[in-house]
C-alpha beads as a LAMMPS data file, in Angstrom:
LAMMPS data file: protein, C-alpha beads

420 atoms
419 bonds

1 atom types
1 bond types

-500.0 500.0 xlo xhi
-500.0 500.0 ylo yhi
-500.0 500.0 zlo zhi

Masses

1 110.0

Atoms # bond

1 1 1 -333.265 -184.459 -25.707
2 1 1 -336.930 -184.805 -27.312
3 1 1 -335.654 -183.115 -30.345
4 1 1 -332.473 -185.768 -30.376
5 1 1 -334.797 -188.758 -29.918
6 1 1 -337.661 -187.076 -32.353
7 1 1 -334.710 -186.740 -34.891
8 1 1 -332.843 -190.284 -34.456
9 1 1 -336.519 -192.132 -34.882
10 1 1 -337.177 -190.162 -38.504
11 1 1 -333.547 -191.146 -39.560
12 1 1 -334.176 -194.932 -38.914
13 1 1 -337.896 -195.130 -40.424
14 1 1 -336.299 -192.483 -43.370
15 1 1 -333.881 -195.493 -44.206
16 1 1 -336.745 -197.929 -43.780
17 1 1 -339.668 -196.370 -45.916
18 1 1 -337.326 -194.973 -48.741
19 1 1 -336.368 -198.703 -49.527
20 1 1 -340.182 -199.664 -49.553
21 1 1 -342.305 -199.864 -52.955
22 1 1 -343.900 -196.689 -52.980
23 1 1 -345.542 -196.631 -56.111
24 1 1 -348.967 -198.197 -57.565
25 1 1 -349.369 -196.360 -61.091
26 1 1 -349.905 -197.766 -64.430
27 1 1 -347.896 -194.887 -65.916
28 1 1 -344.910 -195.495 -63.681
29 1 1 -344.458 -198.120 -66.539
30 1 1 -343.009 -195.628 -68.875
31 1 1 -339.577 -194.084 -68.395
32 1 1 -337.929 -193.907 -65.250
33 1 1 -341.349 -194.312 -63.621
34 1 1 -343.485 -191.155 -61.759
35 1 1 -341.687 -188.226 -61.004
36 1 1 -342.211 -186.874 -57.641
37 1 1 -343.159 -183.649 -56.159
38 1 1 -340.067 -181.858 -55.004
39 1 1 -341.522 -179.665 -52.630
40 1 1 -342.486 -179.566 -49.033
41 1 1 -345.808 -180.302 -47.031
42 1 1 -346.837 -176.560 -46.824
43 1 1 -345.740 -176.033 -50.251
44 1 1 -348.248 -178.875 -51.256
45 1 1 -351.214 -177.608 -49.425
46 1 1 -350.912 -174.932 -51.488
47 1 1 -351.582 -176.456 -54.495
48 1 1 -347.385 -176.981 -54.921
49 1 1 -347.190 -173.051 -55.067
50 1 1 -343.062 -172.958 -54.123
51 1 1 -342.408 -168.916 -54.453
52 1 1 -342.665 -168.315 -50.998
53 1 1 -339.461 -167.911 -48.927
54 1 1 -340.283 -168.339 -44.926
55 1 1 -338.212 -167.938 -42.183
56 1 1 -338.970 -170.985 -40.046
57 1 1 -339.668 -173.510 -43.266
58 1 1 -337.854 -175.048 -46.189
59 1 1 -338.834 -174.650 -49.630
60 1 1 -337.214 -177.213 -51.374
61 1 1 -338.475 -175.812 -54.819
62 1 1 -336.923 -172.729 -55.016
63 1 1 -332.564 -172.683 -53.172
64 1 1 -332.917 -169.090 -53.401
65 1 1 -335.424 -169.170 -50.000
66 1 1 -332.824 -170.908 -47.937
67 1 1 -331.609 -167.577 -47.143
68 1 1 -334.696 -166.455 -45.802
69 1 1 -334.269 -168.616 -42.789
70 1 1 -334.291 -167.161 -39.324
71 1 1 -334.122 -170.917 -37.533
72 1 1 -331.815 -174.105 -37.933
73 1 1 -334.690 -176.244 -39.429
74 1 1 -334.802 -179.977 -39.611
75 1 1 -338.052 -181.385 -41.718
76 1 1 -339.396 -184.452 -42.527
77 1 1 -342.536 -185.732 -44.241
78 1 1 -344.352 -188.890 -44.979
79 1 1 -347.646 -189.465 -46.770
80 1 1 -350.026 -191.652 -47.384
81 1 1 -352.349 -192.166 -51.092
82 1 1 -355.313 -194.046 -51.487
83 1 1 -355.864 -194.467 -55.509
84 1 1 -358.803 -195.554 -57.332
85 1 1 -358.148 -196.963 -60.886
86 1 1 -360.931 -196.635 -62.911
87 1 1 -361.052 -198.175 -66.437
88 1 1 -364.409 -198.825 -69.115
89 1 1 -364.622 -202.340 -67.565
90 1 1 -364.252 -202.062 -63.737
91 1 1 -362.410 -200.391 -61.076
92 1 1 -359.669 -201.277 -58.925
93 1 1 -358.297 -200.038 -55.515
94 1 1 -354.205 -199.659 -54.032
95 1 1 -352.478 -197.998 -51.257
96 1 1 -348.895 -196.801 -50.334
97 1 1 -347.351 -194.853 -47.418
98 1 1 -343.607 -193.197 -48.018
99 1 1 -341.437 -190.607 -46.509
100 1 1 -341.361 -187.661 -48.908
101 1 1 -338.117 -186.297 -47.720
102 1 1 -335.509 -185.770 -45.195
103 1 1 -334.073 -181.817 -45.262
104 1 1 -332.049 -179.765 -42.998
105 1 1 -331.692 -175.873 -43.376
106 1 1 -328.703 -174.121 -41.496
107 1 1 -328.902 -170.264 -41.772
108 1 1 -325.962 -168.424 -41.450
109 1 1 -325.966 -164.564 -42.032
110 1 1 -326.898 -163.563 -45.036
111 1 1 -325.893 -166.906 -46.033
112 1 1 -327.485 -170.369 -46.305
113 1 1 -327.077 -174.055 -46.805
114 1 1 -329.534 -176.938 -47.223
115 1 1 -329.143 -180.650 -47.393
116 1 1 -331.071 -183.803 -47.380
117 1 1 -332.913 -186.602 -49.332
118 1 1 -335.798 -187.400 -51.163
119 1 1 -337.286 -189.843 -53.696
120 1 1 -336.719 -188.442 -57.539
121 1 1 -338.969 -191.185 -59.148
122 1 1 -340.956 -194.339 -58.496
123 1 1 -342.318 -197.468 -59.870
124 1 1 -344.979 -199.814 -59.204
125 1 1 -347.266 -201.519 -61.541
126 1 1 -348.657 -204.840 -62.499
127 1 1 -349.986 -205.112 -65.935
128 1 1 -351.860 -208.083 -67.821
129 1 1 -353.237 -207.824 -70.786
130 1 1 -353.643 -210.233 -73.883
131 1 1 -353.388 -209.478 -77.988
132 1 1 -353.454 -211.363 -81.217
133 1 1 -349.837 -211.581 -82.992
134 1 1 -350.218 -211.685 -86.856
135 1 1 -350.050 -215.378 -87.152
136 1 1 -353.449 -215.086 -84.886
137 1 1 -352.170 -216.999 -82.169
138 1 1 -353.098 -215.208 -78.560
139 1 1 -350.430 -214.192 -76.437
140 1 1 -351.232 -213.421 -73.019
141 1 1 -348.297 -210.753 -71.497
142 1 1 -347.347 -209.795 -68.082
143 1 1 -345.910 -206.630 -67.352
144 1 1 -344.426 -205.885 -63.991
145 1 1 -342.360 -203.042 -62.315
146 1 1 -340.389 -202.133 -58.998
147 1 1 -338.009 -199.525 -57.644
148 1 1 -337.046 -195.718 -58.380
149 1 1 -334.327 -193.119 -58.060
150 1 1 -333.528 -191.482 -55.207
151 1 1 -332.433 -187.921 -54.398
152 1 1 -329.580 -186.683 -51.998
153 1 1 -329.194 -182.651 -52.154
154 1 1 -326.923 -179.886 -51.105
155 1 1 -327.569 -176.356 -51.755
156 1 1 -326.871 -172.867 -50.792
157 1 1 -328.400 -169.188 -50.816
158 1 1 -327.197 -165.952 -50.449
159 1 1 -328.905 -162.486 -49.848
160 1 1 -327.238 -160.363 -52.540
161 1 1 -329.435 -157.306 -51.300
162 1 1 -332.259 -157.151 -48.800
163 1 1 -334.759 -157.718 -51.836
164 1 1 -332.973 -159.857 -53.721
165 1 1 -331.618 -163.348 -53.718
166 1 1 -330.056 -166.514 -55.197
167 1 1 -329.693 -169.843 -54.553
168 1 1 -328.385 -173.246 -56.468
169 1 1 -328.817 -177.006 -55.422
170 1 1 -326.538 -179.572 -56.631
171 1 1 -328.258 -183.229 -56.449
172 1 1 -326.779 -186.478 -57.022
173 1 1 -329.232 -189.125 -58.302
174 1 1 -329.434 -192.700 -57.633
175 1 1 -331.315 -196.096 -58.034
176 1 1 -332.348 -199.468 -59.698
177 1 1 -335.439 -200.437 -61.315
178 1 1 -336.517 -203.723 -61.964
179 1 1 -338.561 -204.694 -64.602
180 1 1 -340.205 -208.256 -66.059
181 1 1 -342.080 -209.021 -68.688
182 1 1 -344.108 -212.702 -69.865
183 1 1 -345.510 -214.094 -72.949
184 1 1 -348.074 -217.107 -72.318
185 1 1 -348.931 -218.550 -75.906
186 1 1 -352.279 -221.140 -75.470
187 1 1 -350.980 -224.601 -76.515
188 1 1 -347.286 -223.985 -74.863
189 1 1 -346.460 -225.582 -71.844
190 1 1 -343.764 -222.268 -70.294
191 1 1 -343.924 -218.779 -71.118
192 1 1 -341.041 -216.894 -71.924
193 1 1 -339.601 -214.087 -69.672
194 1 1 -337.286 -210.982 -69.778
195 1 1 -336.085 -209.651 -66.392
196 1 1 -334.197 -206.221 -66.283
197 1 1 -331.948 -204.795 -63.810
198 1 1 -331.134 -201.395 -64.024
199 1 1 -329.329 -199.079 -62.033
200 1 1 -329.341 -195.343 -62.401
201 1 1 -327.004 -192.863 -61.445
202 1 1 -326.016 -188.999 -62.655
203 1 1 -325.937 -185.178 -60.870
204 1 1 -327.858 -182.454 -61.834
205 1 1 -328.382 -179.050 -60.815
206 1 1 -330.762 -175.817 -60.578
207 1 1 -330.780 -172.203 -59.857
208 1 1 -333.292 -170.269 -57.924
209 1 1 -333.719 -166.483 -57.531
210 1 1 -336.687 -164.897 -55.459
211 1 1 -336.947 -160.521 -55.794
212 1 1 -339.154 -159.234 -52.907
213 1 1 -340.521 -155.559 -52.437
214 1 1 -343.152 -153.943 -50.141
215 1 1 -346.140 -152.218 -52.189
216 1 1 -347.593 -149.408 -50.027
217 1 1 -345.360 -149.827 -47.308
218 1 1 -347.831 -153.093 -46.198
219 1 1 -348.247 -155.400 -48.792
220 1 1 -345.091 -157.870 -49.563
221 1 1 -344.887 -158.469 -53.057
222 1 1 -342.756 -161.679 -53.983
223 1 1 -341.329 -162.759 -58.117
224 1 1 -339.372 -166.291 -57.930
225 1 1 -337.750 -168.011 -61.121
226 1 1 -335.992 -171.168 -61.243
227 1 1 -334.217 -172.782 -63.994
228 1 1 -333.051 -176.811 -64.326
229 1 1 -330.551 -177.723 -67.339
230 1 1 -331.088 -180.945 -69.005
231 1 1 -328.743 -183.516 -67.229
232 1 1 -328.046 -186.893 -67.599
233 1 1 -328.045 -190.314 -65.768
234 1 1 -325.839 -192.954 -66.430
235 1 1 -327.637 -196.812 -66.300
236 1 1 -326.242 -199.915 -66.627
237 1 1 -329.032 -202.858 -67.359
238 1 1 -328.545 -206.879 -66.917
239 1 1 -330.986 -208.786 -69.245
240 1 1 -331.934 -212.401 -68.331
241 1 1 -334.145 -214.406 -70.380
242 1 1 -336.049 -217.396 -69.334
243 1 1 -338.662 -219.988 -69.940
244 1 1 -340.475 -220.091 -67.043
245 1 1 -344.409 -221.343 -65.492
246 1 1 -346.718 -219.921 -62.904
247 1 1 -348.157 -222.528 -60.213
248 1 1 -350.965 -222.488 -58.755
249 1 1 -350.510 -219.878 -56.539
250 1 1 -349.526 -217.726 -58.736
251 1 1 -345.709 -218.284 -58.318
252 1 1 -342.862 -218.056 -60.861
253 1 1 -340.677 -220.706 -61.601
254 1 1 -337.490 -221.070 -63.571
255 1 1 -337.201 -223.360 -65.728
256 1 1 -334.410 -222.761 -67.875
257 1 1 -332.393 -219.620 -67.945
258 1 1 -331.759 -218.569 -71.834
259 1 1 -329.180 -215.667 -71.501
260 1 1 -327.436 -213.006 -69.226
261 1 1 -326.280 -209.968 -71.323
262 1 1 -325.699 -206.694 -69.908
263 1 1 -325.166 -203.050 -71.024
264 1 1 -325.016 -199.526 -70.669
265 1 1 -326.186 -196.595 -71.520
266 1 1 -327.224 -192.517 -71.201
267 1 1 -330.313 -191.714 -70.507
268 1 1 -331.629 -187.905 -70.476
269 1 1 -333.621 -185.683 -68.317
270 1 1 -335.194 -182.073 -69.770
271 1 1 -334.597 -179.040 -68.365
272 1 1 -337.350 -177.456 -66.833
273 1 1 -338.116 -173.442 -65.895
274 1 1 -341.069 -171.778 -63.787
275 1 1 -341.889 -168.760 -62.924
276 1 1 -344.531 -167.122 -60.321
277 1 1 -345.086 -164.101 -58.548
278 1 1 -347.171 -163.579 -55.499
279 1 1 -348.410 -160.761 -53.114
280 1 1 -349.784 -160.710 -49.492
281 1 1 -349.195 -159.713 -45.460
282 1 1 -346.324 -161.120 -43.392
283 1 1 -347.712 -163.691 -41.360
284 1 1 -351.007 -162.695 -42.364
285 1 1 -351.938 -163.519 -45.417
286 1 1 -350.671 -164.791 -48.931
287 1 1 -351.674 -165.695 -52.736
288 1 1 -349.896 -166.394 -55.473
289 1 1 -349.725 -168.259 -58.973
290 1 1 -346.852 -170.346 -60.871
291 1 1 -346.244 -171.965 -64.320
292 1 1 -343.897 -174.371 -64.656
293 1 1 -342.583 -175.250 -68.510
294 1 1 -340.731 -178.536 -69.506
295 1 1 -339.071 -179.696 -72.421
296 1 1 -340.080 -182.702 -73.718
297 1 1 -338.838 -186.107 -72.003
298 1 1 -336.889 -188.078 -74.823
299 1 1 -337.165 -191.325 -72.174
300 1 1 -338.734 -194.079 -73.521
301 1 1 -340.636 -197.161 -72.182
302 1 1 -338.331 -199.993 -70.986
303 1 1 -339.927 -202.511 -73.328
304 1 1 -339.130 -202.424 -77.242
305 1 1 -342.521 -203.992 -78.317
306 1 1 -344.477 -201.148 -76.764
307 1 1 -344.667 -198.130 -79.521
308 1 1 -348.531 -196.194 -78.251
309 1 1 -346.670 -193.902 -75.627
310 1 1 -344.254 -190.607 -76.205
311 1 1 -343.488 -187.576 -74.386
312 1 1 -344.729 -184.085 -75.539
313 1 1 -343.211 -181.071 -73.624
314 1 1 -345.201 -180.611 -70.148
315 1 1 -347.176 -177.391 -68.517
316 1 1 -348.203 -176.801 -64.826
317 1 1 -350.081 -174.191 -62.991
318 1 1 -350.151 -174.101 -59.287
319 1 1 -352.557 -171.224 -57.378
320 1 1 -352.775 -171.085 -53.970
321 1 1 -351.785 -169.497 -50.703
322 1 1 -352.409 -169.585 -46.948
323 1 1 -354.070 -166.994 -44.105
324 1 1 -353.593 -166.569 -40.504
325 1 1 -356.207 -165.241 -38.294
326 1 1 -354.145 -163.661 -35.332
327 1 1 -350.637 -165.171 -35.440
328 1 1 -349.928 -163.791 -31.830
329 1 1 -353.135 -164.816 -29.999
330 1 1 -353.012 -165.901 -26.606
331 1 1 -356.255 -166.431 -25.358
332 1 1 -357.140 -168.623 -29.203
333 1 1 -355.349 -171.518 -30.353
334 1 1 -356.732 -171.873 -33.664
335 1 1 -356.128 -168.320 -34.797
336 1 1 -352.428 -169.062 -34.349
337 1 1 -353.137 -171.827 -37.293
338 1 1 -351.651 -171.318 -40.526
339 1 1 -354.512 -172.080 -43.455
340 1 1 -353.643 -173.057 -46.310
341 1 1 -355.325 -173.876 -49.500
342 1 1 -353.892 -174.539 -53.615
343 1 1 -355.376 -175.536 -56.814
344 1 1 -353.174 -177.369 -59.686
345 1 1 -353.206 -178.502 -63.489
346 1 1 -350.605 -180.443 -65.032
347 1 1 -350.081 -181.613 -68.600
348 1 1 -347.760 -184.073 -67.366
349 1 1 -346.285 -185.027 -70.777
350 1 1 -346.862 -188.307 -71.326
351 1 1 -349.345 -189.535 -74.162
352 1 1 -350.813 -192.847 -74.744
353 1 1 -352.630 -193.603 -77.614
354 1 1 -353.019 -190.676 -78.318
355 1 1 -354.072 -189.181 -75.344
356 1 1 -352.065 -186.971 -73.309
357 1 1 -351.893 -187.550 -69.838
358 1 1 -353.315 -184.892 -67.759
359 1 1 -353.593 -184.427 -63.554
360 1 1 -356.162 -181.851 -61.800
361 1 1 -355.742 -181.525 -58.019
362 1 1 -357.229 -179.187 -54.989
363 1 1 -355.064 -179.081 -51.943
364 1 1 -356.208 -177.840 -48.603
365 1 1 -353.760 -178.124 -44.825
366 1 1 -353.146 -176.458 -41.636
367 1 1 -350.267 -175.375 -40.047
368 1 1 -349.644 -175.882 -36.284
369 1 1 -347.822 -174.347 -34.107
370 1 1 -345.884 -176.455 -31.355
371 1 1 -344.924 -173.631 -29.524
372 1 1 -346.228 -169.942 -28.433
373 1 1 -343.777 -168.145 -29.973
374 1 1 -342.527 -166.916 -32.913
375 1 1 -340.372 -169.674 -34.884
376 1 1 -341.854 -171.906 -33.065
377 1 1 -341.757 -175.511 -34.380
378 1 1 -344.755 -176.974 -36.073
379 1 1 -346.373 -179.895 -37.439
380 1 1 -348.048 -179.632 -41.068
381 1 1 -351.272 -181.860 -42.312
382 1 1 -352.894 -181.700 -45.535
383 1 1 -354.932 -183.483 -47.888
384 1 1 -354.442 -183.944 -51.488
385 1 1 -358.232 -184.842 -53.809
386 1 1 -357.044 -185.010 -57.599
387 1 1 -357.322 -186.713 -61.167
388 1 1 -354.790 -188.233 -63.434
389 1 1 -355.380 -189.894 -67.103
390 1 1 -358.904 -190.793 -68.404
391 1 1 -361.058 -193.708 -69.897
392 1 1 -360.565 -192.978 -73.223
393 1 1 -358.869 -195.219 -75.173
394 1 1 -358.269 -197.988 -73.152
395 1 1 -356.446 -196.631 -70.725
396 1 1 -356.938 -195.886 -66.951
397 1 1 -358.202 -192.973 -64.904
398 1 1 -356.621 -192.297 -60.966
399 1 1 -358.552 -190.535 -58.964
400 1 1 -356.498 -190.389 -55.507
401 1 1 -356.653 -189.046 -52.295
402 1 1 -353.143 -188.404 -50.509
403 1 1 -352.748 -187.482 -46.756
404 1 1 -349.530 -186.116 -45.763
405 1 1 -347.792 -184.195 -43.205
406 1 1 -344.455 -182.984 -42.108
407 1 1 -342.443 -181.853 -38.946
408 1 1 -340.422 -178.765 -38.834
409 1 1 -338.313 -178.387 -35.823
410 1 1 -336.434 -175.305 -35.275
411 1 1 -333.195 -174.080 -32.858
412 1 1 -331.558 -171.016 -32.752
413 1 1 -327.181 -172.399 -33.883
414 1 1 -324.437 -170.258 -34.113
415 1 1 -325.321 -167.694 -31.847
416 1 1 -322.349 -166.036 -30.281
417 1 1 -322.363 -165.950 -26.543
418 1 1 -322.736 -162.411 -24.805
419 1 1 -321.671 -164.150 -21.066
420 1 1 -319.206 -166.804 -20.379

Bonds

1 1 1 2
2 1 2 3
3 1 3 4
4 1 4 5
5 1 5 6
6 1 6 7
7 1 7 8
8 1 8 9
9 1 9 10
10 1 10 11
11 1 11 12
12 1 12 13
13 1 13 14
14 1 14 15
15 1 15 16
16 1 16 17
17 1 17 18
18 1 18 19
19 1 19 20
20 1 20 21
21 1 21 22
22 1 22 23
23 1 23 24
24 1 24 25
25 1 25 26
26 1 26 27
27 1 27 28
28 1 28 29
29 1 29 30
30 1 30 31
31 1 31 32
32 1 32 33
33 1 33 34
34 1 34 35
35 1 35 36
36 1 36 37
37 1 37 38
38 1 38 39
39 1 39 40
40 1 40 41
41 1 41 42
42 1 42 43
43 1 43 44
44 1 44 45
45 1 45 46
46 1 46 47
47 1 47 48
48 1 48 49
49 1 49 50
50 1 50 51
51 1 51 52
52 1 52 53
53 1 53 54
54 1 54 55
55 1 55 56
56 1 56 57
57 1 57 58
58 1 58 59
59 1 59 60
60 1 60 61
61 1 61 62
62 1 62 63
63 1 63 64
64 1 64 65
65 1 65 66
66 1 66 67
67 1 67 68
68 1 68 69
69 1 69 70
70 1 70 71
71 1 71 72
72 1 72 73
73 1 73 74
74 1 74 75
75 1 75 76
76 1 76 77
77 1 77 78
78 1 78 79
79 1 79 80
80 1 80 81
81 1 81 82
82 1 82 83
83 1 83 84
84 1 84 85
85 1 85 86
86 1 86 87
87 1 87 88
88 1 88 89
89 1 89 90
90 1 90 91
91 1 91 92
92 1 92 93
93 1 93 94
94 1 94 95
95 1 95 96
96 1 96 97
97 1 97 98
98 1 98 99
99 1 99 100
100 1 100 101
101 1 101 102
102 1 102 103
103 1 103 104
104 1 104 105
105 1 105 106
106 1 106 107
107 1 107 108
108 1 108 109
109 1 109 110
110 1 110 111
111 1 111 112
112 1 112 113
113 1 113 114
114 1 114 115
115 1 115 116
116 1 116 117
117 1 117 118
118 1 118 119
119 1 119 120
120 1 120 121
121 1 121 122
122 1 122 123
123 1 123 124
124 1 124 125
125 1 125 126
126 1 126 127
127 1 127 128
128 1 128 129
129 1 129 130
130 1 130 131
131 1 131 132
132 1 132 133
133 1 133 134
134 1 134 135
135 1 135 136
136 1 136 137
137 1 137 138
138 1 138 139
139 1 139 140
140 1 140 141
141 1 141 142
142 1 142 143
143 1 143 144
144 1 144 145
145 1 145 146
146 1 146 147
147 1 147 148
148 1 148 149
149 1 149 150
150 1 150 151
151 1 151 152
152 1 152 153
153 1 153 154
154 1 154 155
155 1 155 156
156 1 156 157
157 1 157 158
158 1 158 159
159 1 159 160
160 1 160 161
161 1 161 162
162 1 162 163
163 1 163 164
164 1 164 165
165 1 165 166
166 1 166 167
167 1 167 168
168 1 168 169
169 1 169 170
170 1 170 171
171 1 171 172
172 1 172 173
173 1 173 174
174 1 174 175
175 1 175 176
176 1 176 177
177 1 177 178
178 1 178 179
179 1 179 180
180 1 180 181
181 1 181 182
182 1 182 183
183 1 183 184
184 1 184 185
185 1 185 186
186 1 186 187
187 1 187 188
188 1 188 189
189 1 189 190
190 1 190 191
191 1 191 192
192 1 192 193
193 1 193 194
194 1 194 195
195 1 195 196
196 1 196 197
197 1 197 198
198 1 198 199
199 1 199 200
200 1 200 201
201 1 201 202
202 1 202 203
203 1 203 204
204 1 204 205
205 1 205 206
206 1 206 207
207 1 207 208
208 1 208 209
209 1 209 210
210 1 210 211
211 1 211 212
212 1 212 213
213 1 213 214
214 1 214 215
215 1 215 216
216 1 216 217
217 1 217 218
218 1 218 219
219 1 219 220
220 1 220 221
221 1 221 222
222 1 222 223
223 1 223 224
224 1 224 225
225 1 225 226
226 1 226 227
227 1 227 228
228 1 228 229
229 1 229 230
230 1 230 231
231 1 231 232
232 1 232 233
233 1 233 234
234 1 234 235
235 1 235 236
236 1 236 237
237 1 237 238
238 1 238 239
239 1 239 240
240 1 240 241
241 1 241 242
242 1 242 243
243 1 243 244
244 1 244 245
245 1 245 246
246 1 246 247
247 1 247 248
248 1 248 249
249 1 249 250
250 1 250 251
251 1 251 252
252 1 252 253
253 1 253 254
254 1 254 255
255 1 255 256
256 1 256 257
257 1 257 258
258 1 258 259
259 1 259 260
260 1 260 261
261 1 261 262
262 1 262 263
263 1 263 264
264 1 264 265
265 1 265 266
266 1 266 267
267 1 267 268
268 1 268 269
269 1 269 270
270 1 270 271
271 1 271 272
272 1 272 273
273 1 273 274
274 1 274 275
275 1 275 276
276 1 276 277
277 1 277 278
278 1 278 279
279 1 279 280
280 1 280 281
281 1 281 282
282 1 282 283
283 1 283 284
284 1 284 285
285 1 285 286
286 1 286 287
287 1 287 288
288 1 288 289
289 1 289 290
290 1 290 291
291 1 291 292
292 1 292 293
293 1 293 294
294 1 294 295
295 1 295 296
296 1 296 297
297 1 297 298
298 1 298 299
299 1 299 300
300 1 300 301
301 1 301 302
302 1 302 303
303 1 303 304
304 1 304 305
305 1 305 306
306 1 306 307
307 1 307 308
308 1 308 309
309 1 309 310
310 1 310 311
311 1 311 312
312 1 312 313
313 1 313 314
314 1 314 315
315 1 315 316
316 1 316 317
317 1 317 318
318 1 318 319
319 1 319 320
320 1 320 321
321 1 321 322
322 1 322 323
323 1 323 324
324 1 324 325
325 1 325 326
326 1 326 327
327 1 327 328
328 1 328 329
329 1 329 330
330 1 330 331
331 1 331 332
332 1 332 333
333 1 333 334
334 1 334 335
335 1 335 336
336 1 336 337
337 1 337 338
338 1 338 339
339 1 339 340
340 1 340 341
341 1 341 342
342 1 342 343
343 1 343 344
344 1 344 345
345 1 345 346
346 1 346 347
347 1 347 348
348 1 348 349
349 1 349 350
350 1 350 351
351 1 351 352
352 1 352 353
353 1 353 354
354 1 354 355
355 1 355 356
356 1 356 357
357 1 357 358
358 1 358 359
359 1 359 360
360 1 360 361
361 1 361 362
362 1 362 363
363 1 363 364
364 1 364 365
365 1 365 366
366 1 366 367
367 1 367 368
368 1 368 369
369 1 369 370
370 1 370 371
371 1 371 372
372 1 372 373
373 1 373 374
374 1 374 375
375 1 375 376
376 1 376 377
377 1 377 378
378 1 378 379
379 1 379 380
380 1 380 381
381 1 381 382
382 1 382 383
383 1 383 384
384 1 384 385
385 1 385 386
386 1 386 387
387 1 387 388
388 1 388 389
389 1 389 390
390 1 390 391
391 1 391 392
392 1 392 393
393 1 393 394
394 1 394 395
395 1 395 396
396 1 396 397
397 1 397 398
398 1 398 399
399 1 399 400
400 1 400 401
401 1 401 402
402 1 402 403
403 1 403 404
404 1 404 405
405 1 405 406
406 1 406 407
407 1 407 408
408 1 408 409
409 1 409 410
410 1 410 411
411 1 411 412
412 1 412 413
413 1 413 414
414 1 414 415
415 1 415 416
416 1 416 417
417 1 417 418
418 1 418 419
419 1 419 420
């Protein structure tokens, strides 16, 4: 019944916080916003290392784990980022707190599926800044953003030997993003303004496989590949211009509507790969490094004016791993904690004015157990110190701190009875 009632309160504040603006980035100005980390809480402690497949958690990285499962699993995670945005002039502070996914895992055999929901992308910015057209009059613009995709999944693993499996997803993406822009001229009484609605939908797919071996009859010795084909996502976008004034409390009012067109269009997503490889002790100890490659993004801005960002082709590395002192200790609590611990770099792709946009993070969490035995359930914490962009060139440097942490309950389904 606690389970029940644990899992009927994460459905209803799932539906709340994944309508919520959960996004506070400049850069979520440019394509379809910030593209968010597909993996788990345990995966992110460890510095988004996802080449580990567990029996009692979901790694939502790689499909080919899924079989690994020993446990029906439900998980959910929420988190919560403090940013600071530093630029040459001042600095600036913003918060947000989101769900970071929804997933269920049902083992079956040698066979397993996995379903849920997640955010894909976000936006959230608020932009002013003010530049000199070539007839030297000074336009003051206004720049702001709202929304993001969404992610509902399905996938499914199989064991094609005891060392070696495979695994696919299959994701349907959806969304709207709103965007506005104003130009304030000195002299004119209204400003002009161009409101976008766009909504975003498309599937896409990837393949996982994970190859596991023992070294020396101790060590387990873990190689994980996955692979994501360029897809695409239809949009359809209503354009309203206006002339419009701010009052004194900053408010926007109409004042005559110029326009309503709309249209439609493709928009497309690279395809991705990574690879890693990682060795250790079953529920003892484990390290491991992966590089993810991806082609470069042809999405553009959303505003045609704007021509000092483009996409270059993008590079992560994620190190990290976890220890556990005494998994089966009875007498010590805290040596049944699982430790983990991850470093990360990310050229993320994007470049403004010339300057790519980069992201450093360090990762540290503990797992803990909720039970006293194995495949017990568990609740996950972490904490997230990193980097993203710089102060060169005008633009803006993030230095964040994220706290997150996720819930893994686990049940033992489809067990055949041995007594009526």
């Amino acid at each position: 019944m606690i389970k029940k009632i644990i899992v009927s309160f994460s459905l209803l504040a799932a539906s709340v916080a994944f309508a919520q603006e959960n996004n506070a980035s400049p850069y979520s100005y440019y394509g379809i916003g910030d593209v968010k980390f597909k993996g788990t809480a345990e995966n992110r402690a460890m510095g988004g290392l996802g080449i580990l497949s567990d029996s009692i958690h979901l790694n939502l990285q790689n499909p080919a784990s899924y079989s690994a499962l020993k446990f029906t699993t439900f998980s959910i995670a929420a988190s919560t980022s403090s940013t600071t945005f530093k630029t040459s002039s001042g600095n600036d502070d913003a918060s947000r707190t989101t769900v970071d996914y929804l997933a269920v895992g049902l083992p079956v055999n040698n066979l397993a599926f996995a379903f849920g929901l997640m955010p894909y992308s976000a936006v959230g910015y608020k932009i002013r800044n003010s530049v000199i057209d070539d007839n030297g009059f000074e336009r003051a613009r206004r720049f702001e953003g709202s929304g993001g995709l969404n992610r509902v999944f399905l996938g499914a693993s199989y064991n094609i030997t005891p060392k070696f499996s495979l695994g696919a997803d299959f994701q349907y993406n959806f969304g709207d993003i709103e965007t506005r822009s104003a130009v304030s001229i000195p002299g004119l009484e209204y400003s002009t303004r161009e409101l976008n609605n766009s909504d975003y939908s498309g599937f896409s797919f990837n393949i996982g496989a994970i190859y596991k071996t023992r070294l020396k009859e101790k060590y387990d010795w873990y190689t994980s590949a996955t692979y994501t084909p360029a897809g695409t996502l239809n949009s359809s976008t209503e354009r309203e211009l206006a002339t419009i004034y701010y009052s004194r409390s900053g408010n926007e009012i109409v004042v005559e509507k110029l326009g309503v067109r709309s249209f439609d269009g493709d928009v497309k997503t690279p395809s991705k790969i990574s690879l890693g490889s990682g060795i250790g002790q079953n529920l003892k100890w484990f390290a491991g490094v992966e590089y993810t490659f991806q082609e470069s993004n042809e999405l553009g801005n959303r505003f045609d004016n704007i021509t000092n960002a483009g996409f270059e082709q993008s590079h992560k590395v994620a190190v990290g791993g976890y220890y556990i002192p005494r998994y089966m200790s009875f007498s010590s609590y805290l040596s049944r904690v699982t430790y983990r611990a991850g470093f990360k770099y990310e050229k993320t792709g994007l470049v403004v004015n010339g300057e790519s946009i980069n992201d450093y993070g360090v990762s540290f969490g503990m797992g803990l157990p909720l039970g006293s035995y194995i495949g017990s359930s568990n609740l996950n914490i972490g904490v997230e110190y990193g980097k993203r962009g710089t102060t060169n060139a005008n633009l803006v440097q993030e230095n964040y701190v994220n706290l997150f942490v996720s819930l893994s309950l686990n049940d033992k389904w489809f067990v055949k009875r041995k007594y009526d």
